[in-house]
C-alpha positions in Angstrom: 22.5 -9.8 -15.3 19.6 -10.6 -17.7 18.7 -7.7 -20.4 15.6 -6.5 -20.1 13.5 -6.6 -23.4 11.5 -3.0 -23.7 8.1 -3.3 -26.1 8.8 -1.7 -29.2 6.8 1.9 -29.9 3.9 1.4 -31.4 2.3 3.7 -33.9 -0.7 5.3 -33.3 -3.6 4.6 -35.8 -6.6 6.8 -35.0 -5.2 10.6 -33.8 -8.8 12.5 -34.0 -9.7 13.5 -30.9 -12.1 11.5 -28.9 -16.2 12.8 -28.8 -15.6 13.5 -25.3 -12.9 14.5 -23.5 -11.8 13.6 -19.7 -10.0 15.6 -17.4 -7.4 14.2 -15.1 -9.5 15.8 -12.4 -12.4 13.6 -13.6 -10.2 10.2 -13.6 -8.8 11.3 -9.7 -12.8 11.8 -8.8 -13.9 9.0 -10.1 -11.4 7.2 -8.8 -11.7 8.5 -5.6 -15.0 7.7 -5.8 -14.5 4.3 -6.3 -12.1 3.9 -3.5 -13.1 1.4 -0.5 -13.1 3.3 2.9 -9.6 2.0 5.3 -10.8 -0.6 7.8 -9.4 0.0 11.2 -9.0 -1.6 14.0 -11.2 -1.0 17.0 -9.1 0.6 20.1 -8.3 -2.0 22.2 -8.4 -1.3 26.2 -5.6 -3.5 28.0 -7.0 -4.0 31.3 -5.5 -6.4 33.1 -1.8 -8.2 33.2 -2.7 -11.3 31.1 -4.3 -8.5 28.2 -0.2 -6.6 28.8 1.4 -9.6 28.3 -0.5 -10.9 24.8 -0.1 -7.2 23.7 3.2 -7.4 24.2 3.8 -10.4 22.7 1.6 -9.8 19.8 3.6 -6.7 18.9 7.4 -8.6 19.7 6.4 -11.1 17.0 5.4 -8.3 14.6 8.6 -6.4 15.2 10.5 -9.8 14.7 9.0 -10.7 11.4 9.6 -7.6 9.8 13.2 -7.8 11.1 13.6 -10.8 9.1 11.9 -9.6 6.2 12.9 -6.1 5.8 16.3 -5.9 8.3 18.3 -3.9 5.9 15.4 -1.1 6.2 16.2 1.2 9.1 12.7 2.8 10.2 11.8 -0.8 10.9 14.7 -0.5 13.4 14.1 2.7 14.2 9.9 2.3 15.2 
């Protein structure tokens, strides 16, 4: 097992408080703020058997590749 080399403590040079101060209630707004919106996926509306049958396969290969990935994982198994 290789030994992990932690960085050494540093001393800290300048302890005056900063001019202004920031709240962790300003960091989480901000970034919050800063956050792009999720992009989702439009419904889809299967409407004939072809539409079934790519659906199907679509989400087989899905289900497959994270079984190969992440098999050890059980909510993969379990979805």
């Amino acid at each position: 097992m290789a030994s992990l080399s932690l960085a050494r403590a540093m001393r800290v040079k300048n302890k005056t408080p900063a001019p202004i101060q920031i709240t962790a209630e300003q960091i989480l707004r901000e970034a919050r703020e800063r956050q792009e919106a999720e992009i989702r996926l439009p419904k889809q509306k299967i409407s004939d058997p072809t539409e079934v049958a790519d659906y199907r396969l679509r989400k087989r290969k899905e289900f497959e590749g994270l079984i190969s990935r992440v098999g050890w994982n059980k909510s993969v198994w379990v979805k």
